[in-house]
mmCIF file as Biopython writes it, N, C-alpha, C and O atoms, coordinates in Angstrom:
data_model
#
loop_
_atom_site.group_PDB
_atom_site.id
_atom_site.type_symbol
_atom_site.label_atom_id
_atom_site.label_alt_id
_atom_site.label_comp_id
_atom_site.label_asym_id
_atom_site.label_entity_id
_atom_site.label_seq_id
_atom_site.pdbx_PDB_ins_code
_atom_site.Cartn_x
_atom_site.Cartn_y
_atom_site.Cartn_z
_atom_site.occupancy
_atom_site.B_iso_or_equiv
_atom_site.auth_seq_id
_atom_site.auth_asym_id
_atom_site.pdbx_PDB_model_num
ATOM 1   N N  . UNK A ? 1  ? -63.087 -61.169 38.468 1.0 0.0 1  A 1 
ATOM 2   C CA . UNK A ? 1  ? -62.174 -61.621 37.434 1.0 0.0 1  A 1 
ATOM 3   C C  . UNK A ? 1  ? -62.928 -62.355 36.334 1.0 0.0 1  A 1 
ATOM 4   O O  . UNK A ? 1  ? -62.536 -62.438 35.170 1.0 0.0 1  A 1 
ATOM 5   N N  . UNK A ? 2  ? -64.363 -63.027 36.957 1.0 0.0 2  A 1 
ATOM 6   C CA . UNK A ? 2  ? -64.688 -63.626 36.014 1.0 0.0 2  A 1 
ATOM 7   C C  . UNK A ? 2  ? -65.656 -62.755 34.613 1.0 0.0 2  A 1 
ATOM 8   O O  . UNK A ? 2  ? -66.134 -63.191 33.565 1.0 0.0 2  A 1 
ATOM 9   N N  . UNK A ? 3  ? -65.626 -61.395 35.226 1.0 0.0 3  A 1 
ATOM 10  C CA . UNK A ? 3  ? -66.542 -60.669 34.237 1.0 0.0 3  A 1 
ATOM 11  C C  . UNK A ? 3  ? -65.502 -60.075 33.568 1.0 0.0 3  A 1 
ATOM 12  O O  . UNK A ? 3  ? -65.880 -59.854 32.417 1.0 0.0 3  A 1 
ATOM 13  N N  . UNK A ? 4  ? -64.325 -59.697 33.746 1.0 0.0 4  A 1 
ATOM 14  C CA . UNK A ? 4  ? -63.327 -59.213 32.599 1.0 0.0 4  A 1 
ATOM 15  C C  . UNK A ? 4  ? -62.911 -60.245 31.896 1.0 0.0 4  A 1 
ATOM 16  O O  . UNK A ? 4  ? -62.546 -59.902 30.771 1.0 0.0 4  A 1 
ATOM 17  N N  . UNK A ? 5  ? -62.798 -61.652 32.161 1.0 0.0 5  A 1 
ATOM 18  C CA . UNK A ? 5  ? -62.308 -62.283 31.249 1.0 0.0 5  A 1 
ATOM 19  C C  . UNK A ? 5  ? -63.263 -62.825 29.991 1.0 0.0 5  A 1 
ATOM 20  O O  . UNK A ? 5  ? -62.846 -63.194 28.893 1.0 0.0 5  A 1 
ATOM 21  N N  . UNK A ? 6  ? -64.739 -62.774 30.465 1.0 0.0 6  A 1 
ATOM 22  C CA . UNK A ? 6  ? -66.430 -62.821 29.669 1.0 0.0 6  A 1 
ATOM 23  C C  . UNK A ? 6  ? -66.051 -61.489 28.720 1.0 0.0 6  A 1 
ATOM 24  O O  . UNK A ? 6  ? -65.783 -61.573 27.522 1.0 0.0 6  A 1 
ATOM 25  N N  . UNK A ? 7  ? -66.070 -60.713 29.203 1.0 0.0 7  A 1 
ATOM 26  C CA . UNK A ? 7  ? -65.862 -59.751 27.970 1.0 0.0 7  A 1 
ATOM 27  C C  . UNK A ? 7  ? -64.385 -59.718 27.305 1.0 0.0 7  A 1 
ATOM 28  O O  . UNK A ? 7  ? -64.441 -59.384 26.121 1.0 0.0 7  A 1 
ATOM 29  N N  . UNK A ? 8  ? -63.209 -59.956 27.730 1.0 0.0 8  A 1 
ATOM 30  C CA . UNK A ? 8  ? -62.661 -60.435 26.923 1.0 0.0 8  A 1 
ATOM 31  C C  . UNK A ? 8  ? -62.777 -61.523 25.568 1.0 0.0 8  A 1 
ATOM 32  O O  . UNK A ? 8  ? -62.233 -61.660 24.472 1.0 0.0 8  A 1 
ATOM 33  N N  . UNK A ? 9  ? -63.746 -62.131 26.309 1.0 0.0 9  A 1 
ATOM 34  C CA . UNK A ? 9  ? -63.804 -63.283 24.964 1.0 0.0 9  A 1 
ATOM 35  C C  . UNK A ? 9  ? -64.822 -62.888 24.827 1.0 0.0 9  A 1 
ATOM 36  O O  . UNK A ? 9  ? -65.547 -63.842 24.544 1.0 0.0 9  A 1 
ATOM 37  N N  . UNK A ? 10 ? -65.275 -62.140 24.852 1.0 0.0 10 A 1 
ATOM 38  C CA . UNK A ? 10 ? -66.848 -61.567 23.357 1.0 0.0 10 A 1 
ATOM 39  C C  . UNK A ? 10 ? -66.026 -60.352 22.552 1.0 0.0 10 A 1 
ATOM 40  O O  . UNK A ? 10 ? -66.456 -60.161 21.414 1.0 0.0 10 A 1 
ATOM 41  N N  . UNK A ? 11 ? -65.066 -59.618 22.908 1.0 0.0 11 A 1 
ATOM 42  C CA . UNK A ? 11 ? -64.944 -58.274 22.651 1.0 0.0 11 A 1 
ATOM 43  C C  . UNK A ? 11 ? -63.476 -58.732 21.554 1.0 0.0 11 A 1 
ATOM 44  O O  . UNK A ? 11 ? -63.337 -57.985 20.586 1.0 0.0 11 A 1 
ATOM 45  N N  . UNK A ? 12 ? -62.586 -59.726 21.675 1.0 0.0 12 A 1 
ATOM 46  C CA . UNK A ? 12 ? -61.727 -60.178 20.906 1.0 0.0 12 A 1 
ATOM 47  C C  . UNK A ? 12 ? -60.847 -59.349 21.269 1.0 0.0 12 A 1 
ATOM 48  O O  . UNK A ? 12 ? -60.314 -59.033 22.332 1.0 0.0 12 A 1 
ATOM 49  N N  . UNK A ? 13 ? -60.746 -58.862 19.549 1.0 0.0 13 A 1 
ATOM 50  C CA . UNK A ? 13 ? -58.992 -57.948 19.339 1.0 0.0 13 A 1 
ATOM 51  C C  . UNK A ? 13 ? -59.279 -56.807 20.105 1.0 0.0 13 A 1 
ATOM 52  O O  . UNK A ? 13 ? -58.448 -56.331 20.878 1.0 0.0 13 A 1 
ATOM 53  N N  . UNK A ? 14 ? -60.867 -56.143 19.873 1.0 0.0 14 A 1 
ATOM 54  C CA . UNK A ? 14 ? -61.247 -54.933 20.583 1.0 0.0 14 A 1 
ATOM 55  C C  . UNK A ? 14 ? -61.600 -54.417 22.115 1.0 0.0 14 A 1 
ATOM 56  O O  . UNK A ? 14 ? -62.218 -53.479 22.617 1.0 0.0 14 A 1 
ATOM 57  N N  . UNK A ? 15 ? -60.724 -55.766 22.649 1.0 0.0 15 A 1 
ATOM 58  C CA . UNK A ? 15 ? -60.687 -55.392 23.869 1.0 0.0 15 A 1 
ATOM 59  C C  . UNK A ? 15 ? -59.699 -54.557 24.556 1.0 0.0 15 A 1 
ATOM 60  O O  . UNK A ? 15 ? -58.551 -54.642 24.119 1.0 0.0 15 A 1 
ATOM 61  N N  . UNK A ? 16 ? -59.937 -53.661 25.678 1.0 0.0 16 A 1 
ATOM 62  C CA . UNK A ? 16 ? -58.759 -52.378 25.642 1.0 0.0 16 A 1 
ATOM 63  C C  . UNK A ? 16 ? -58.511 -51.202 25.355 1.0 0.0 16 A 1 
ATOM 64  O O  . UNK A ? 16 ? -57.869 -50.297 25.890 1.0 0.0 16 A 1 
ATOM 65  N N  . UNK A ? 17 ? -59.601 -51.417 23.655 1.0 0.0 17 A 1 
ATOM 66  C CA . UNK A ? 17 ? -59.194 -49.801 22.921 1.0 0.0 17 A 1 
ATOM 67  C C  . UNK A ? 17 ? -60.059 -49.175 23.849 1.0 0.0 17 A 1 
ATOM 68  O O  . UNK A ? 17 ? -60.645 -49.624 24.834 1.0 0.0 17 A 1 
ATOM 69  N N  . UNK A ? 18 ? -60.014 -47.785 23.219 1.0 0.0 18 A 1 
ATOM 70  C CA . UNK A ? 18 ? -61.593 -46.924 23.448 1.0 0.0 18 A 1 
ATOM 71  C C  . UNK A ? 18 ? -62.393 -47.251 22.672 1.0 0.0 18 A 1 
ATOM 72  O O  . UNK A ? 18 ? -62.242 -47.770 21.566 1.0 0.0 18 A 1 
ATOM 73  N N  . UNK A ? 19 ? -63.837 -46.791 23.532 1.0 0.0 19 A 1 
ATOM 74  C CA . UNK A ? 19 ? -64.677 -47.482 22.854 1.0 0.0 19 A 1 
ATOM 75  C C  . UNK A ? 19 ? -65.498 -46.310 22.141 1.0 0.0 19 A 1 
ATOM 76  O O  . UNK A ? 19 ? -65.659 -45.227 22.704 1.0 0.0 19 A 1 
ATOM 77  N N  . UNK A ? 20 ? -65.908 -46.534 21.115 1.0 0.0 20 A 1 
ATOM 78  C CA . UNK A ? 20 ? -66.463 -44.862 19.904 1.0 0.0 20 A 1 
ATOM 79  C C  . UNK A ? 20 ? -67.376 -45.177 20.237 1.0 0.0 20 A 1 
ATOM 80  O O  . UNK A ? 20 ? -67.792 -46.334 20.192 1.0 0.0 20 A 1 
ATOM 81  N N  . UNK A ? 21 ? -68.074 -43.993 20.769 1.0 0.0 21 A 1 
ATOM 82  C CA . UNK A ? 21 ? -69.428 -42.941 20.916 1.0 0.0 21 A 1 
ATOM 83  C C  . UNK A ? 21 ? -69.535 -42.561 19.615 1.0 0.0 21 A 1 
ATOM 84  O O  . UNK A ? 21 ? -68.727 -41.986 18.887 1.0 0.0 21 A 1 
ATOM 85  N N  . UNK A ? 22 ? -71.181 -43.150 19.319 1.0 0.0 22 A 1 
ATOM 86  C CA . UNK A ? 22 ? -72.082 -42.468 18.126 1.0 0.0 22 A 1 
ATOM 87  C C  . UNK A ? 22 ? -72.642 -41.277 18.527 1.0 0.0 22 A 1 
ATOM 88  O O  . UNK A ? 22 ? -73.309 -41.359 19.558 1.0 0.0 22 A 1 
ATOM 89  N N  . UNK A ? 23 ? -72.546 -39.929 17.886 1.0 0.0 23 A 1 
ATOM 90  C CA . UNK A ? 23 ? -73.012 -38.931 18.207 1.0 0.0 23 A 1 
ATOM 91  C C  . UNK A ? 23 ? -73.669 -38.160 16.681 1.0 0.0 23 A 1 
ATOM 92  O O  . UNK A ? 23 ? -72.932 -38.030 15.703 1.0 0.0 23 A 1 
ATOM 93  N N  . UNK A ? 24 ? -74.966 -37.746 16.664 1.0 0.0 24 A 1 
ATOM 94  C CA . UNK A ? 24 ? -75.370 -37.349 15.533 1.0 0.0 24 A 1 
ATOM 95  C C  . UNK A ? 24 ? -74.523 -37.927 14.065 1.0 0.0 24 A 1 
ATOM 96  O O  . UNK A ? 24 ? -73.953 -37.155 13.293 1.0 0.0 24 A 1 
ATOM 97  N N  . UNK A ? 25 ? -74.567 -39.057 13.926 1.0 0.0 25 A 1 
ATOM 98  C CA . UNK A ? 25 ? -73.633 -40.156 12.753 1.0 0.0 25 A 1 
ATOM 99  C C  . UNK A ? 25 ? -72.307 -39.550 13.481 1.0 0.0 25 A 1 
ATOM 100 O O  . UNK A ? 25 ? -72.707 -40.017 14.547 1.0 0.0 25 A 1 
ATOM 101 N N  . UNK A ? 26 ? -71.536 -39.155 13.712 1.0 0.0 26 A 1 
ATOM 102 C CA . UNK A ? 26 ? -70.363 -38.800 14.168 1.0 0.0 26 A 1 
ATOM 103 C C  . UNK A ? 26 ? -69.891 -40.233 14.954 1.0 0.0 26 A 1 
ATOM 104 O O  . UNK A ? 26 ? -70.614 -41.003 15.586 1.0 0.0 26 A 1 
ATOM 105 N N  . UNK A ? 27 ? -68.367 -40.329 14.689 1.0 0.0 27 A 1 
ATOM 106 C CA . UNK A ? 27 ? -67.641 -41.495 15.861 1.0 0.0 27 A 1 
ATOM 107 C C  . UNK A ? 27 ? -67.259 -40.778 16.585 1.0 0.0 27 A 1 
ATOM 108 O O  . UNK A ? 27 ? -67.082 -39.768 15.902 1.0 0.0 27 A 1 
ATOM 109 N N  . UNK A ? 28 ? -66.917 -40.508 17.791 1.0 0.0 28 A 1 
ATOM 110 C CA . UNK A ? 28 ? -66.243 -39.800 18.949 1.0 0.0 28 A 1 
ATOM 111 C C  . UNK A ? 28 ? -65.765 -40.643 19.759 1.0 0.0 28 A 1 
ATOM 112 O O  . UNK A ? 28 ? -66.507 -41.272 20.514 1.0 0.0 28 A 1 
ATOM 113 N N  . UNK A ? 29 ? -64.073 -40.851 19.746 1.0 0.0 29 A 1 
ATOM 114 C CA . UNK A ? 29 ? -64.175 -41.854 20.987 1.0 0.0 29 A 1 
ATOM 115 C C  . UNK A ? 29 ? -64.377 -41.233 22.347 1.0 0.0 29 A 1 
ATOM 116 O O  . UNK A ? 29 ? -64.752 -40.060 22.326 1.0 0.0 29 A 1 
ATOM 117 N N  . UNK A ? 30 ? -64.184 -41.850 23.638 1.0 0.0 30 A 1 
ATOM 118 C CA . UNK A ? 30 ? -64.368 -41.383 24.832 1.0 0.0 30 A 1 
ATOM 119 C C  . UNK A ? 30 ? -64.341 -40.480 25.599 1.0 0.0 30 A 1 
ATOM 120 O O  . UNK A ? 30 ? -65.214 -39.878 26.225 1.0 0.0 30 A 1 
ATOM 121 N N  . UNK A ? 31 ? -62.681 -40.359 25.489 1.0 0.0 31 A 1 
ATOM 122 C CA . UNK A ? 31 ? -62.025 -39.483 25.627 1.0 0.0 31 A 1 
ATOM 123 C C  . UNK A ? 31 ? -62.605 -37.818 25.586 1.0 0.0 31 A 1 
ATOM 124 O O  . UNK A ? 31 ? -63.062 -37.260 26.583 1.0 0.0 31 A 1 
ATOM 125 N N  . UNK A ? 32 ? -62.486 -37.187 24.268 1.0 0.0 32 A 1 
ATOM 126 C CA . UNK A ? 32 ? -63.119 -36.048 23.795 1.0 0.0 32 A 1 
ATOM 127 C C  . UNK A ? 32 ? -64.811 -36.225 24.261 1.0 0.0 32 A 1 
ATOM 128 O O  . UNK A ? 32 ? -65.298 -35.107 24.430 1.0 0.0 32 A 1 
ATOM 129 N N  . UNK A ? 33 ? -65.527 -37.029 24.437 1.0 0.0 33 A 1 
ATOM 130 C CA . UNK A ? 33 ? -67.082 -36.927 24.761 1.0 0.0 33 A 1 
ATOM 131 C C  . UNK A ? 33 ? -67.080 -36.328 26.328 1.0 0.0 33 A 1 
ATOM 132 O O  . UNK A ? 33 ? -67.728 -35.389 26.789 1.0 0.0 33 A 1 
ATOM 133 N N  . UNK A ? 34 ? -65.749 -37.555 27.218 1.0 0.0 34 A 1 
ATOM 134 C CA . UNK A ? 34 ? -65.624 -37.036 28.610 1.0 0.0 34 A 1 
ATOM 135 C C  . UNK A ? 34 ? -65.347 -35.571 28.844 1.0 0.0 34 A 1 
ATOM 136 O O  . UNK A ? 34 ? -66.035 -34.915 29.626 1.0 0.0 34 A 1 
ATOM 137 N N  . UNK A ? 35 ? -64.041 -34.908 27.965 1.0 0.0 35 A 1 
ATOM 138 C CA . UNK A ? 35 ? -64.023 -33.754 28.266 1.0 0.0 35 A 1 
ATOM 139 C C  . UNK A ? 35 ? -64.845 -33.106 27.762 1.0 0.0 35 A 1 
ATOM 140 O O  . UNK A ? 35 ? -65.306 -32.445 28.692 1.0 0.0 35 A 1 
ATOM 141 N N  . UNK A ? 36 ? -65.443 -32.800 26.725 1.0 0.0 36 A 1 
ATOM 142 C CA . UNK A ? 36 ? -67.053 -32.135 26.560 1.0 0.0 36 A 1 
ATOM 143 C C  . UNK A ? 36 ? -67.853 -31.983 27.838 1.0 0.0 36 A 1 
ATOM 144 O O  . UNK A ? 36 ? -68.206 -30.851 28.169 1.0 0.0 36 A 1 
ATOM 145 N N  . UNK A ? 37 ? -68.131 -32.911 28.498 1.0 0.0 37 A 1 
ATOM 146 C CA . UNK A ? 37 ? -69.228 -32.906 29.285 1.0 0.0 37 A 1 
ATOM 147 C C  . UNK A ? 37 ? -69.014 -32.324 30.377 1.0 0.0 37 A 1 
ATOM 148 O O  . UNK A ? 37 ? -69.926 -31.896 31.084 1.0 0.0 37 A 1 
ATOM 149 N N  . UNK A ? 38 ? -67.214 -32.188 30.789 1.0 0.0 38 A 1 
ATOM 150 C CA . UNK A ? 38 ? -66.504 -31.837 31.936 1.0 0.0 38 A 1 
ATOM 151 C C  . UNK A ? 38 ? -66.438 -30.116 32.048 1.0 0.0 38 A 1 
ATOM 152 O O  . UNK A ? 38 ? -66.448 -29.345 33.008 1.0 0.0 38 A 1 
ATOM 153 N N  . UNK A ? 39 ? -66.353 -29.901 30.335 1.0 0.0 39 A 1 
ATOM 154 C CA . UNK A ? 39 ? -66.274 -28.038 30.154 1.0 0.0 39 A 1 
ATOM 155 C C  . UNK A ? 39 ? -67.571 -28.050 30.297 1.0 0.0 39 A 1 
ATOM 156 O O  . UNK A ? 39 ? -67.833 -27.722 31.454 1.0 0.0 39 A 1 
ATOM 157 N N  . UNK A ? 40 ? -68.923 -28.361 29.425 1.0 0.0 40 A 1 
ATOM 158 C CA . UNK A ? 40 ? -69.910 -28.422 29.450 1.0 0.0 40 A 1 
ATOM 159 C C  . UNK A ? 40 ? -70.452 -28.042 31.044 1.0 0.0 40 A 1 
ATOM 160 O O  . UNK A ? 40 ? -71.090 -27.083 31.479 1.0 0.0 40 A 1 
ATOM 161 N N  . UNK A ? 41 ? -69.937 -29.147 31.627 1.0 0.0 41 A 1 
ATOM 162 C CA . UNK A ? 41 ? -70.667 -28.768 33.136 1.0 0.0 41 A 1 
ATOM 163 C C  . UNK A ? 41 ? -70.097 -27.706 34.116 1.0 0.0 41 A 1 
ATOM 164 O O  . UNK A ? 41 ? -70.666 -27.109 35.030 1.0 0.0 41 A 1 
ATOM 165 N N  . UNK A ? 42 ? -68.966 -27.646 33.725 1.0 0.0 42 A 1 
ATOM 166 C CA . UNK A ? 42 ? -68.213 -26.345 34.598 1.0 0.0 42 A 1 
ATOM 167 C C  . UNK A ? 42 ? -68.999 -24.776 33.962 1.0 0.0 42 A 1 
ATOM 168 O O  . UNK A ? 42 ? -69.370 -23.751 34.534 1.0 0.0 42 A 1 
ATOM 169 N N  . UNK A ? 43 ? -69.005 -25.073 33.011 1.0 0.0 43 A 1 
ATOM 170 C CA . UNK A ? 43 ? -69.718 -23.533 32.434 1.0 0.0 43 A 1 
ATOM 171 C C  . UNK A ? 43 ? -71.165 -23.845 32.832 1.0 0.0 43 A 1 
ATOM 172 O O  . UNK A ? 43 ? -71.634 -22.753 33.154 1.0 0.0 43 A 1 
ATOM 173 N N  . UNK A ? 44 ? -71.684 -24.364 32.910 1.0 0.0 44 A 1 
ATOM 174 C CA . UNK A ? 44 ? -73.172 -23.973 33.087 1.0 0.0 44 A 1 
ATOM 175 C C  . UNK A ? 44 ? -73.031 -23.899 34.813 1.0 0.0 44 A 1 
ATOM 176 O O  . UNK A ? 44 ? -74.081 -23.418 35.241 1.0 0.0 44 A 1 
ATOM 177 N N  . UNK A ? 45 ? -72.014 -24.241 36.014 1.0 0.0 45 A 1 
ATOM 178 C CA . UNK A ? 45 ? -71.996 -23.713 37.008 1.0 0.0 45 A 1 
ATOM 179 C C  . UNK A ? 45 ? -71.596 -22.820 37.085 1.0 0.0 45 A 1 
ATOM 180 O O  . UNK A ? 45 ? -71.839 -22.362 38.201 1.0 0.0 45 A 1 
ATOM 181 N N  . UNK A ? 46 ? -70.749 -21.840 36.189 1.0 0.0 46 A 1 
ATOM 182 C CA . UNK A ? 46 ? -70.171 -20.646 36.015 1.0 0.0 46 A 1 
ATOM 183 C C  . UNK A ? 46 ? -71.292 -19.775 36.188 1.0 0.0 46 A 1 
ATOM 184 O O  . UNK A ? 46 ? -71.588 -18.887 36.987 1.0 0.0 46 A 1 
ATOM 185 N N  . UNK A ? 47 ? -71.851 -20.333 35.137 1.0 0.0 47 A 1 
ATOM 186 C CA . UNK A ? 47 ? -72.968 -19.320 34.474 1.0 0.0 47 A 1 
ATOM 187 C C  . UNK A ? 47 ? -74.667 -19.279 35.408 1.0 0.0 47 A 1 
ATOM 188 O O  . UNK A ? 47 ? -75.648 -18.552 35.249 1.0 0.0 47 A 1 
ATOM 189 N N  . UNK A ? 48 ? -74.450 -20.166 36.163 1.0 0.0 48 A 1 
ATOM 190 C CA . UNK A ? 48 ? -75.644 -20.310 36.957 1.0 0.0 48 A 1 
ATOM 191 C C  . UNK A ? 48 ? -75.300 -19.040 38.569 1.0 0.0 48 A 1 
ATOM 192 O O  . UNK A ? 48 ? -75.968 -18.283 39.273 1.0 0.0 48 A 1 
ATOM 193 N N  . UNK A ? 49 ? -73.762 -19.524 38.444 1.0 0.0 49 A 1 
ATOM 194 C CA . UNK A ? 49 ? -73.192 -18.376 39.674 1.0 0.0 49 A 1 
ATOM 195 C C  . UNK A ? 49 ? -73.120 -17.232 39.182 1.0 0.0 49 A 1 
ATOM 196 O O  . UNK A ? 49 ? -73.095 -16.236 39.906 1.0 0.0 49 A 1 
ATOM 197 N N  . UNK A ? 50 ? -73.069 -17.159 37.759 1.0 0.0 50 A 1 
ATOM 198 C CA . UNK A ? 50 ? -73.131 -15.561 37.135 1.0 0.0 50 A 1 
ATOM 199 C C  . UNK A ? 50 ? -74.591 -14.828 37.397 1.0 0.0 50 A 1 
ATOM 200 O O  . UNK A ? 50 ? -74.793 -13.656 37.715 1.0 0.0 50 A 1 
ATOM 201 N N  . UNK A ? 51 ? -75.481 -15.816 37.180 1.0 0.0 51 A 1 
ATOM 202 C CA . UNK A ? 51 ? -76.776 -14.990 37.425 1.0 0.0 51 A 1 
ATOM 203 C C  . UNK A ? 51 ? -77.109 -15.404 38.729 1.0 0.0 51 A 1 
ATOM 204 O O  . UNK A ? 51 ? -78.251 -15.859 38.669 1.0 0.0 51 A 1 
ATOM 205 N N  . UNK A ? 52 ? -76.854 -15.443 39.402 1.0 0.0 52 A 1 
ATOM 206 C CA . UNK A ? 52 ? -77.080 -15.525 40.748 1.0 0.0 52 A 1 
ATOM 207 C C  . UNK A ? 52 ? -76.282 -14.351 41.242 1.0 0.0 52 A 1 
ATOM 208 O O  . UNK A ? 52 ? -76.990 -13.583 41.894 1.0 0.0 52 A 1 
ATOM 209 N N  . UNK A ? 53 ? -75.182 -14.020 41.148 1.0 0.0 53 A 1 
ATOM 210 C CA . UNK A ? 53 ? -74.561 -12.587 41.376 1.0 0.0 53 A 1 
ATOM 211 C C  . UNK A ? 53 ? -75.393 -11.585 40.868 1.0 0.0 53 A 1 
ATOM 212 O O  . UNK A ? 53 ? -75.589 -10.695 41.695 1.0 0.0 53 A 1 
ATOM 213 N N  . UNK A ? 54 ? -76.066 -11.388 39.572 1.0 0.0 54 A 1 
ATOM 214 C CA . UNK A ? 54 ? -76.426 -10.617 39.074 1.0 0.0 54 A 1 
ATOM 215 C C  . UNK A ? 54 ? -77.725 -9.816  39.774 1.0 0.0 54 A 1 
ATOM 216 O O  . UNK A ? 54 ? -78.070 -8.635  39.745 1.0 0.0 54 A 1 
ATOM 217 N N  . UNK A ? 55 ? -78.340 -11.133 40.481 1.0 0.0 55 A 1 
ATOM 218 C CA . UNK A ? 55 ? -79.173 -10.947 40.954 1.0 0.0 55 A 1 
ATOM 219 C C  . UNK A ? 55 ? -79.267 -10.561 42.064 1.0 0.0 55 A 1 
ATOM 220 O O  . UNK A ? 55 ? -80.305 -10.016 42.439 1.0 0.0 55 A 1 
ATOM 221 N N  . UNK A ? 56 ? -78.538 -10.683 42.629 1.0 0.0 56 A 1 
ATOM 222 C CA . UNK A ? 56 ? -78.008 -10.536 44.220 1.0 0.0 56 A 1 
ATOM 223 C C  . UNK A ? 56 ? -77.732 -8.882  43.953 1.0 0.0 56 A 1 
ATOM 224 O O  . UNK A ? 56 ? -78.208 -8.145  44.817 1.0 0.0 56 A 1 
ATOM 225 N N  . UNK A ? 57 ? -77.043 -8.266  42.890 1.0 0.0 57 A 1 
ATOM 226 C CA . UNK A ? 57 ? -76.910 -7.149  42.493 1.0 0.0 57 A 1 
ATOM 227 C C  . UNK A ? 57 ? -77.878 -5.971  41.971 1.0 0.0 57 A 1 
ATOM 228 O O  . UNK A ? 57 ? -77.688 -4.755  41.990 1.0 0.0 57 A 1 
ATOM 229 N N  . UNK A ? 58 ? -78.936 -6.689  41.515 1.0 0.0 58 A 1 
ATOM 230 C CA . UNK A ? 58 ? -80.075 -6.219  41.015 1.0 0.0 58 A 1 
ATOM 231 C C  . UNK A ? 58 ? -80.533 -5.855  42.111 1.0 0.0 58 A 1 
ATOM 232 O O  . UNK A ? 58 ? -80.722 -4.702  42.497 1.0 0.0 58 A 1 
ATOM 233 N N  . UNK A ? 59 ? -80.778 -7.089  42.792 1.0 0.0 59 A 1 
ATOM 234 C CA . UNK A ? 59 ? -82.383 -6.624  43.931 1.0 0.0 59 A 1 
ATOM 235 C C  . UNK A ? 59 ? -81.375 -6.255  45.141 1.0 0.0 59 A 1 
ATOM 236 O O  . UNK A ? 59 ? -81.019 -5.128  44.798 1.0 0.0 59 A 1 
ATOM 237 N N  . UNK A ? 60 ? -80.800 -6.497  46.182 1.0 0.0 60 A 1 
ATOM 238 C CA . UNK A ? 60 ? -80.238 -5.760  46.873 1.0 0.0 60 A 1 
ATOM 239 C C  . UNK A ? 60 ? -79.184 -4.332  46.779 1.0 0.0 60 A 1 
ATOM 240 O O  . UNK A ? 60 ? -79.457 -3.203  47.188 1.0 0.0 60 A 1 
ATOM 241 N N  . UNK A ? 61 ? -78.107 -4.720  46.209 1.0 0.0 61 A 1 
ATOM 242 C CA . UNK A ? 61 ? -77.319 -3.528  45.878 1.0 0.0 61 A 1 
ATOM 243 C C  . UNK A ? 61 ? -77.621 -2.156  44.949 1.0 0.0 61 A 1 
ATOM 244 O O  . UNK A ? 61 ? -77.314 -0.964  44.960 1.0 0.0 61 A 1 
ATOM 245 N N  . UNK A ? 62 ? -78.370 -3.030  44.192 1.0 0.0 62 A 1 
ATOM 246 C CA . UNK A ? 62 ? -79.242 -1.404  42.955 1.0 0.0 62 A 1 
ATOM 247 C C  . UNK A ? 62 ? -79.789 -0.558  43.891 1.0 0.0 62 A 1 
ATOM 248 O O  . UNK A ? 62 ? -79.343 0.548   44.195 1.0 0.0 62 A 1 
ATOM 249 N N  . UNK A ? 63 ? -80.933 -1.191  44.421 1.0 0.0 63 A 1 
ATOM 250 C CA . UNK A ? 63 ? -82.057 -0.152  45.193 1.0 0.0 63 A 1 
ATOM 251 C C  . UNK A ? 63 ? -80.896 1.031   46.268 1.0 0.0 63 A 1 
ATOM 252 O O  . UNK A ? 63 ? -80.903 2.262   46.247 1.0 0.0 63 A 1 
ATOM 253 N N  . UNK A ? 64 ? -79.997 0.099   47.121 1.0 0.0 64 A 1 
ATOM 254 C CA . UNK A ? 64 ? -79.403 0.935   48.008 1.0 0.0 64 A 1 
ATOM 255 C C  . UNK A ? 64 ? -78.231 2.329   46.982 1.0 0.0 64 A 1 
ATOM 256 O O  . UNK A ? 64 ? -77.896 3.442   47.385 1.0 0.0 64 A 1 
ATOM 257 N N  . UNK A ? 65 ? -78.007 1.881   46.088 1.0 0.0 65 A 1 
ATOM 258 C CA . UNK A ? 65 ? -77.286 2.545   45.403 1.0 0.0 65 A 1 
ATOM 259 C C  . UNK A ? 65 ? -78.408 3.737   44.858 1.0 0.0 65 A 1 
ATOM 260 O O  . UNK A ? 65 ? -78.011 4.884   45.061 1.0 0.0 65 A 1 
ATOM 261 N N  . UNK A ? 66 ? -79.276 3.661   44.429 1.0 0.0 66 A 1 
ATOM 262 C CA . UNK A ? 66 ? -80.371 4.700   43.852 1.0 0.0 66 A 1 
ATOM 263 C C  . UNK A ? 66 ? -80.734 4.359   42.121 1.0 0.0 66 A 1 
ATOM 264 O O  . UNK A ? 66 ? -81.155 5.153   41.280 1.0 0.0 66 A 1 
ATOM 265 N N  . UNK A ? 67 ? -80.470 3.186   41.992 1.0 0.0 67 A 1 
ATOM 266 C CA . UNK A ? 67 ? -79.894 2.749   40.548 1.0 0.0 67 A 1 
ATOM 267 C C  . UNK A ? 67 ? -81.919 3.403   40.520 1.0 0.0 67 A 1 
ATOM 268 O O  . UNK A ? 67 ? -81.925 4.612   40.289 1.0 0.0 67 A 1 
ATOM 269 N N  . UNK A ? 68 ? -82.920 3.008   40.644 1.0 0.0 68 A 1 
ATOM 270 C CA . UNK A ? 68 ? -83.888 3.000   40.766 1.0 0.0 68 A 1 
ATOM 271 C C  . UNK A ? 68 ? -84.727 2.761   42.045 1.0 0.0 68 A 1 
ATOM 272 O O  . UNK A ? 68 ? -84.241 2.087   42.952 1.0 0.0 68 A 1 
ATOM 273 N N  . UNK A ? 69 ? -86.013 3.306   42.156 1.0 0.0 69 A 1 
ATOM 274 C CA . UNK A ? 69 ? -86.831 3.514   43.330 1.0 0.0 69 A 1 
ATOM 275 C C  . UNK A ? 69 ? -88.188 2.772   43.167 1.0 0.0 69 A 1 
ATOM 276 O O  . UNK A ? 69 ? -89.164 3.254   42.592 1.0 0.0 69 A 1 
ATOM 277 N N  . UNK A ? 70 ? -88.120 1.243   43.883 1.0 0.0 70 A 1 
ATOM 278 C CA . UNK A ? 70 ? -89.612 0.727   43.889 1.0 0.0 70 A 1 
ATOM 279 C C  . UNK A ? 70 ? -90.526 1.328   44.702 1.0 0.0 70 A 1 
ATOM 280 O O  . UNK A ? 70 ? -89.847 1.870   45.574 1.0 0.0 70 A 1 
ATOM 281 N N  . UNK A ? 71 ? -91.919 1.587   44.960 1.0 0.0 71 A 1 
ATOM 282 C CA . UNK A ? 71 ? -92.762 2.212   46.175 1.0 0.0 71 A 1 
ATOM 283 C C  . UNK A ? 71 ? -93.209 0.844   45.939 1.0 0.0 71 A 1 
ATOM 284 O O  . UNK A ? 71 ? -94.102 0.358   46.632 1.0 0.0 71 A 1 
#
C-alpha cells in the first residue's frame, strides 16, 4: 500500500490514466502497443508452424510421393 500511495503523490492528476509509449516520435498509449505485440506474436508462431509443416512436407512426404529422387 505504501508503494501505490508514493506514486500517487509523484504522479498527481496523472495517476490512473494510461500511460503513452514513445514509439519512433509517435505517442501510443498502452493499450494498442499491448495488442500489437499480442498479433505480432501469434503470427510469427503461425508462421514458424507454417514452415515447419512445409518442411515436414518437403523432406518426408515429397520423396515418398515421387515429387523428386535424391541418390
Amino acid at each position: 500500500m505504501g508503494e501505490a500511495k508514493r506514486r500517487k503523490e509523484i504522479l498527481g492528476d496523472q495517476y490512473g490514466q494510461e500511460k503513452q509509449n514513445k514509439f519512433l516520435g509517435l505517442s501510443l498509449p498502452e493499450k494498442p502497443t499491448e495488442q500489437f505485440m499480442k498479433i505480432t506474436t501469434r503470427a510469427t508462431w503461425i508462421g514458424i508452424g507454417g514452415v515447419a509443416a512445409f518442411w515436414l512436407t518437403v523432406r518426408f512426404l515429397g520423396p515418398s510421393l515421387g515429387w523428386w529422387h535424391v541418390e
